[in-house]
N, C-alpha and C positions, 0 to 999 in steps of 0.2 A: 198636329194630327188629332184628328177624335177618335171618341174613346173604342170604336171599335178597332179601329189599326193598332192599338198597343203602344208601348214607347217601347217597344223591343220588337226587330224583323228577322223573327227564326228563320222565315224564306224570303224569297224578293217577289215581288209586284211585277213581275216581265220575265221570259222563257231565258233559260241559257243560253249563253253565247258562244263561240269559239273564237275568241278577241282575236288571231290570227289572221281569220278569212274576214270578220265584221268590222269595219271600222278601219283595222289599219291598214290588211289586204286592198281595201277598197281604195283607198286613201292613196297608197303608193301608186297604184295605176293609174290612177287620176292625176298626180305630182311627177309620175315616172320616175320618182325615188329608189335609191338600192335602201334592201332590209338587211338593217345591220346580223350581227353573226351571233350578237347578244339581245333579245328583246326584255325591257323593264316596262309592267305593267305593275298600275296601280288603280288597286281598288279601291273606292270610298263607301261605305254603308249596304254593302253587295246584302248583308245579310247568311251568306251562306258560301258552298264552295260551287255553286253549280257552273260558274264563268269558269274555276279555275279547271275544275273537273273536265269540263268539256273541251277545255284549250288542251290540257294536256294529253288526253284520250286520241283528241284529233292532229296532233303534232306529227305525229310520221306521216301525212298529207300532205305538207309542208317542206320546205327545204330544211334541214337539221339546224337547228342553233340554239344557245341556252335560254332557257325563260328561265325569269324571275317576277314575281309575283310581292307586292308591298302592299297589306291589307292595312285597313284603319275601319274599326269601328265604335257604335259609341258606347258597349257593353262585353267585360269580360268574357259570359257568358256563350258569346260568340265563336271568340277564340277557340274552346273546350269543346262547341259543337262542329265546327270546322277541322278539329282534330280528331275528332271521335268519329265522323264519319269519313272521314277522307283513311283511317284504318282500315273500315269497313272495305273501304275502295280499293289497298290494299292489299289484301288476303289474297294468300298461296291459293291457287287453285287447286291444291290437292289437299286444303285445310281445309274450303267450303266451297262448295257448289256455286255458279254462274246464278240459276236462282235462286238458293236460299240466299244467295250474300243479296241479291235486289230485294228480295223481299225485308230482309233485315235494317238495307240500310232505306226503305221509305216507310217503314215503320219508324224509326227512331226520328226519321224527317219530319213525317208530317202528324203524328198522331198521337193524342195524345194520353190515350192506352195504348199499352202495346200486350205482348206476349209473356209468358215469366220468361221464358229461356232466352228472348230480346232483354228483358230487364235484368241476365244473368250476365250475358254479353259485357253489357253495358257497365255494371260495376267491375268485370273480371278488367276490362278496357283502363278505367279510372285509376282503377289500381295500378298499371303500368304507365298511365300519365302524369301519375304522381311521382315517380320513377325520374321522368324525361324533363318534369316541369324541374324537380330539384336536382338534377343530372344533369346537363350539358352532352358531359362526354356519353350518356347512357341514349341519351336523344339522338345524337350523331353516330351513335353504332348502330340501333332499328328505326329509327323515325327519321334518316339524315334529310328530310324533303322540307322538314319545318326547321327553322330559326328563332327562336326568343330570344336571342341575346342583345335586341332592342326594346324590349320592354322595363321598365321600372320595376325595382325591388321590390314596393308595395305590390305592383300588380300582379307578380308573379307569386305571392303571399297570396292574393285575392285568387288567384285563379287552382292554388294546393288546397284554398276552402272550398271553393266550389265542387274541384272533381273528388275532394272528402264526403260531401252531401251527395253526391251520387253515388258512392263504393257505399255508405251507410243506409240502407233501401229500408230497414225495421230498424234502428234508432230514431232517424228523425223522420216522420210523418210528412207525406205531402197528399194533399187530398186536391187532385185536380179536378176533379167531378164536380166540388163544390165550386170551387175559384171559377170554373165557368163557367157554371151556374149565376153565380152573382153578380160578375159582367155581365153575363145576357140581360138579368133582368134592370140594371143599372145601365144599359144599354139601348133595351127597347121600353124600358118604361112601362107604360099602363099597357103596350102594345104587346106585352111577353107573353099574355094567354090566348094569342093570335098571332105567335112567331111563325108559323109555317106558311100562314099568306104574308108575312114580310119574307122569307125568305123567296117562296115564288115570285111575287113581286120584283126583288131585285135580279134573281134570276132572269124570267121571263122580257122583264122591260129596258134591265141594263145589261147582264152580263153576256147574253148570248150576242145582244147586237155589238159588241165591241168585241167580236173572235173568243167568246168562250162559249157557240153553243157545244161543242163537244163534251164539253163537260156535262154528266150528267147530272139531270135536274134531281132524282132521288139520293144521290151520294151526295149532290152538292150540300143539299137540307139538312141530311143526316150527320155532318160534318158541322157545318152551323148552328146545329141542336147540343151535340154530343164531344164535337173535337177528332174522331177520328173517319181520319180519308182515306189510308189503306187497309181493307181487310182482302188483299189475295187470296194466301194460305185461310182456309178453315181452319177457326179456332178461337181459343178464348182471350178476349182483347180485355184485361182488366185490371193489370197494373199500371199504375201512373209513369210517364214516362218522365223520368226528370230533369231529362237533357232539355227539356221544355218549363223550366223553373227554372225563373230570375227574380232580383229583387228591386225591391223600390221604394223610395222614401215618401210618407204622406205628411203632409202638415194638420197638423189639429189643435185647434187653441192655443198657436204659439210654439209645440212641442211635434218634433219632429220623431215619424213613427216609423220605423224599418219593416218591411213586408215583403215575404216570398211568397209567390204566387205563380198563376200564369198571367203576360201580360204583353200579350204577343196579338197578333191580326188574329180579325175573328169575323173576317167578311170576305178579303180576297180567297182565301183557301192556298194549300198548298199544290192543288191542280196546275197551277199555273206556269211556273217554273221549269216545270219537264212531261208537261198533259197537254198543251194547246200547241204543240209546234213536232214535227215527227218529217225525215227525210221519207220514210217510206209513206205515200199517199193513200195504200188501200184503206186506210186505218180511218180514212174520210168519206167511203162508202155511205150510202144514205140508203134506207125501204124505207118506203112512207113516209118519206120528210123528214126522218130521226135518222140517226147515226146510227149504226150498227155496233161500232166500238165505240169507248168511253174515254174519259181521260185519265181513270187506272189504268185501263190498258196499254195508250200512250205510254205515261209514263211508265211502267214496267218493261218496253219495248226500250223506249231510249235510256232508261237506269241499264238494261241487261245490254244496251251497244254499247255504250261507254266504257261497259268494265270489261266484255271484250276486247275492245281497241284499246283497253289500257292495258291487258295481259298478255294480249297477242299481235297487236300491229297492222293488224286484217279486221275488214268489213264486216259486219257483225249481217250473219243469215242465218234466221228463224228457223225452227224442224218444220217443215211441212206436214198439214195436217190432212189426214187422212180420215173420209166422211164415209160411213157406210150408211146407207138408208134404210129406215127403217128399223135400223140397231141388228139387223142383219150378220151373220157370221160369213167372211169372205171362205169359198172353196179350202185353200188350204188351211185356216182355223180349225175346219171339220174335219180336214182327214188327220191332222195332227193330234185330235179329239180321240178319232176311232183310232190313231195307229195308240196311242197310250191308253187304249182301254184294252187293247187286243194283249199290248206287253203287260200289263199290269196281272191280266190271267194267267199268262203264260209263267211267267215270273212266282204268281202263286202256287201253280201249281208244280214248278217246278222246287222252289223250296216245300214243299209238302213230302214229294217222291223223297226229298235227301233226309228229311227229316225223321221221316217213315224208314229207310235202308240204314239208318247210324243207331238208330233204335232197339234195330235187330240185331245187328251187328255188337253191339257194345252192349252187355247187359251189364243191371245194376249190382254194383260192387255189393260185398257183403260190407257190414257195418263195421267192423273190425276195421276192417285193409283202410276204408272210409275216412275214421278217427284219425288211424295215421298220417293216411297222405295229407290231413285236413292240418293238422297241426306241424308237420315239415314246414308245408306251403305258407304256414300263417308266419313263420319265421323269416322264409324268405322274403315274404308280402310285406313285412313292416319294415327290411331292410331296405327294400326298393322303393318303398313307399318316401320314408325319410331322404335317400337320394334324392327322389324326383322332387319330391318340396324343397329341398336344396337350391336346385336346378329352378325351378318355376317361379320360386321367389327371386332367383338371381334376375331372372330373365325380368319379373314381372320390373323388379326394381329399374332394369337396364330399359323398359319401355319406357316406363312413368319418368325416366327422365330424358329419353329421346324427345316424348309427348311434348314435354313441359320446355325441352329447347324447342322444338318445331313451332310451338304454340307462340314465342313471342317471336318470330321471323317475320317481316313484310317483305311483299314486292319493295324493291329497291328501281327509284327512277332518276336515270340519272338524267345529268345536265337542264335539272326542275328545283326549286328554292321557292318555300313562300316566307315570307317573312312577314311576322306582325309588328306593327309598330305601333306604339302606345294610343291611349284611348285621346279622341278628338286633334290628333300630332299637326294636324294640316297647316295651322300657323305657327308653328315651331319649324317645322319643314323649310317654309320660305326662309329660315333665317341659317339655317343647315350650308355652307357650300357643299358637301356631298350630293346633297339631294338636288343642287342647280341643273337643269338641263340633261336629268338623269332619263326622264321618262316619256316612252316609246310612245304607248296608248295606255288610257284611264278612263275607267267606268265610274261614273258618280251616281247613286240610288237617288229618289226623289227626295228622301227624307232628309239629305245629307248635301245636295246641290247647292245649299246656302255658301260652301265650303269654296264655290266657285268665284271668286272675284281676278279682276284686273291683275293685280300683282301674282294671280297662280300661277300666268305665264312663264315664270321665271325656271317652274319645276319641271317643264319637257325640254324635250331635245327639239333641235331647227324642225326635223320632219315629226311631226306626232299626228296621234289618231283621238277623239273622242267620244266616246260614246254619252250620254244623259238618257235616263229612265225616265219616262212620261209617266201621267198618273192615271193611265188607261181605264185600269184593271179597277184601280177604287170606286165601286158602282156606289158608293158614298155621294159621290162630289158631281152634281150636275153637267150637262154636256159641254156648254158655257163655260164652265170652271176649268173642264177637263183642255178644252181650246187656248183659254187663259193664262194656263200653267206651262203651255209645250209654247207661248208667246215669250211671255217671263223669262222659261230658263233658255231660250233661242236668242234670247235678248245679253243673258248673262255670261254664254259660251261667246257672242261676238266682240263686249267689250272685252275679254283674256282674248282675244286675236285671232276665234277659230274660225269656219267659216261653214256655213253648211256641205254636206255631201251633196243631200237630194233633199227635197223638198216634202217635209212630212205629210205623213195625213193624221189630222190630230186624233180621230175614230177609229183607227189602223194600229196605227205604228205604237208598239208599247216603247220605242226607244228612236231617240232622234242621232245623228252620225255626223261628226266635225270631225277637219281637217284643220292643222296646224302648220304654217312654213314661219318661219320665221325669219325678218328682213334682218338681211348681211347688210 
């Protein structure tokens, strides 16, 4: 990889999937294969949860059966954002709103400021994952979806450091501003006081002509400048996010140097993933040869289906928007106007009349009578008084700790498992009988397709499905390159036994689709 992709992929290089209908769906109509009652799906270098997200959102589409899920990546880091936002994904709908929870959780996705009360979230989150990492049993009462109990002792030590540097937001300092700063310029070279015609540049000449002109070419720059790509909500985007800090060893003089930083893609963006691909097409309208929506608004469209059809089992439909012209007040607005100006007088003037007749009616006490009744009452008034703070404090106590049960509850989904398994596992696996001929379909990222040899065949089942990420989206890598790469690894899925689906287009397709039978 060069230096602008990172050696760490916070997101993936190609839209999300619903492994269900892509790949394996397809696979079996073409084999006329039965789908077993248990599907295992493994993921290699995904990067992030959006395959898993979407498979599971779209599973009541499906015939019912359980998924399992076996991720491998090549940084802990991963693990901890995969958990952190799949909570996000979680949450009661009477805890957080359909959009605050989208807006929160592509904030923490893709940007790398966020919000404070995103950055509040996010340690209050850690703090409970620190819970789960050194809990088991605490994990399988509110998080039962995830499984660590295949990862390594070290690792799970490495991953209680991690979510520590995020619950600690003012002890240890992360200044991402700068870290991307210094990429950039280590990046573009002498070319950095003339980033905005490199970033048009690759815009203009690579990224639109490979399915990303949706993406907008102003947010796209601003991103590439700065790091953040959603700003929805109005507001102040200026805490660093540190679910976006990883670390990395440098070599210097012999002496090896530890560094946390950001070191993540700093070219594809995170539009991609859930901003270039959308079931509903209005969203592809054109005036004047430009798009009318963007690819925040994509992806805010399909972040807010997803977590409907994870909450509710139903097709996720928009409020309709109602346009009045001109900024125009519709008929009933106005009489709704004048009916509360007309009750408003009347109202007035009706407390006037009562206040005018009690006036007269009750004249003022002489000072005497006055003192008395004032000091009775002040007797009663501080017994009542001590009651009710009694009472309000009982009650307050009896909320603050409903709050504080309510507060660690998730959706609970059953007959869903994802399980991590230890960092780079793939040739440990081959030698596993457990993991022989376990798995259904498997998505392999580009960065991580090396993982693909001959002897993988061993780890699916007779019928499997395959998926491979091209390197589309990298407007890095020449046309040529990009034809080259989807040659390679089409070359690599045939010696492991698979077979293509369809016939890519290497300018198109960010993901090519194999089939696996295996001879009886």
């Amino acid at each position: 990889m060069t230096d602008g992709y990172g050696n760490i992929n916070w997101w993936g290089f190609s839209p999300a999937l619903d492994l269900q209908e892509t790949g394996y769906g397809e696979m079996c109509k073409k084999l006329s294969c039965a789908i077993p009652d248990e599907l295992h799906v493994l993921l290699i270098g995904a990067g992030d949860i959006r395959h898993i997200l979407k498979t599971v959102a779209r599973r009541y589409r499906h015939s019912k059966r359980k998924l399992k899920f076996y991720v491998v990546e090549n940084s802990l880091e991963l693990y901890v954002r995969d958990m952190l936002l799949m909570m996000v994904a979680l949450e009661k709908p009477n805890k957080m709103g359909l959009q605050e929870k989208t807006e929160l959780f592509l904030e923490l996705y893709g940007n790398t400021h966020i919000r404070k009360q995103s950055s509040q979230y996010s340690e209050a989150m850690a703090h409970e994952l620190i819970k789960m990492v050194t809990d088991f049993d605490y994990l399988e009462k509110k998080l039962s979806i995830f499984d660590l109990s295949q990862l390594k002792y070290k690792e799970r030590d490495f991953l209680e450091g991690i979510l520590k540097f995020l619950r600690n937001r003012e002890k240890i300092p992360y200044d991402v501003a700068k870290c991307w700063d210094l990429r950039l310029r280590q990046q573009l070279n002498v070319r950095y006081d003339s980033m905005r015609n490199v970033f048009d540049w690759d815009y203009n000449m690579e990224l639109t002509e490979r399915g990303g002109s949706i993406i907008n070419i102003q947010q796209y720059k601003h991103w590439r400048q700065f790091g953040v790509a959603f700003q929805i909500r109005e507001g102040t985007y200026d805490v660093p996010n540190r679910t976006l800090a990883s670390a990395t060893v440098f070599k210097l003089n012999g002496e090896r140097h530890p560094r946390r930083g950001f070191w993540g893609d700093m070219i594809v963006s995170p539009y991609v993933t859930f901003g270039v691909e959308s079931e509903d097409k209005s969203f592809y309208k054109k005036q004047n040869q430009q798009h009318v929506k963007t690819a925040e608004d994509v992806s805010e469209f399909n972040i807010n289906s997803l977590f409907h059809e994870l909450a509710t089992n139903e097709r996720y439909e928009p409020p309709k928007e109602v346009d009045n012209k001109d900024g125009e007040k519709s008929d009933s607005d106005t009489k709704l106007e004048e009916i509360n100006e007309e009750d408003e007088e009347e109202k007035e003037s009706e407390d006037k009349q009562e206040n005018d007749s009690a006036s007269a009616q009750c004249p003022e006490p002489e000072e005497k009578i006055r003192k008395e009744a004032d000091s009775s009452k002040s007797e009663e008034k501080r017994g009542k008084e001590a009651e009710n703070s009694n009472q309000s404090q009982s009650c307050e106590d009896e909320n603050k700790s409903r709050e504080k049960t309510e507060e660690l509850e998730w959706m609970k989904i059953e007959d869903v498992t994802v399980t991590f398994l230890p960092l780079n596992s793939i040739p440990d696996m081959l030698n596993k009988p457990k993991y022989q001929k376990r798995f259904n379909a498997a998505f392999f990222s580009n960065s991580m397709v090396h993982h693909l040899k001959p002897e993988s065949s061993k780890l699916f089942a007779d019928n499997a499905s395959l998926v491979l990420e091209t390197a589309l989206f990298m407007v890095d890598l020449k046309k040529e390159y990009v034809s080259q790469f989807v040659k390679k690894i089409s070359g690599m899925a045939e010696q492991a036994g698979f077979k293509l689906l369809e016939p890519p287009d290497d300018m198109q397709d960010s993901y090519i689709k194999f089939s696996f039978e295996r001879n009886q």
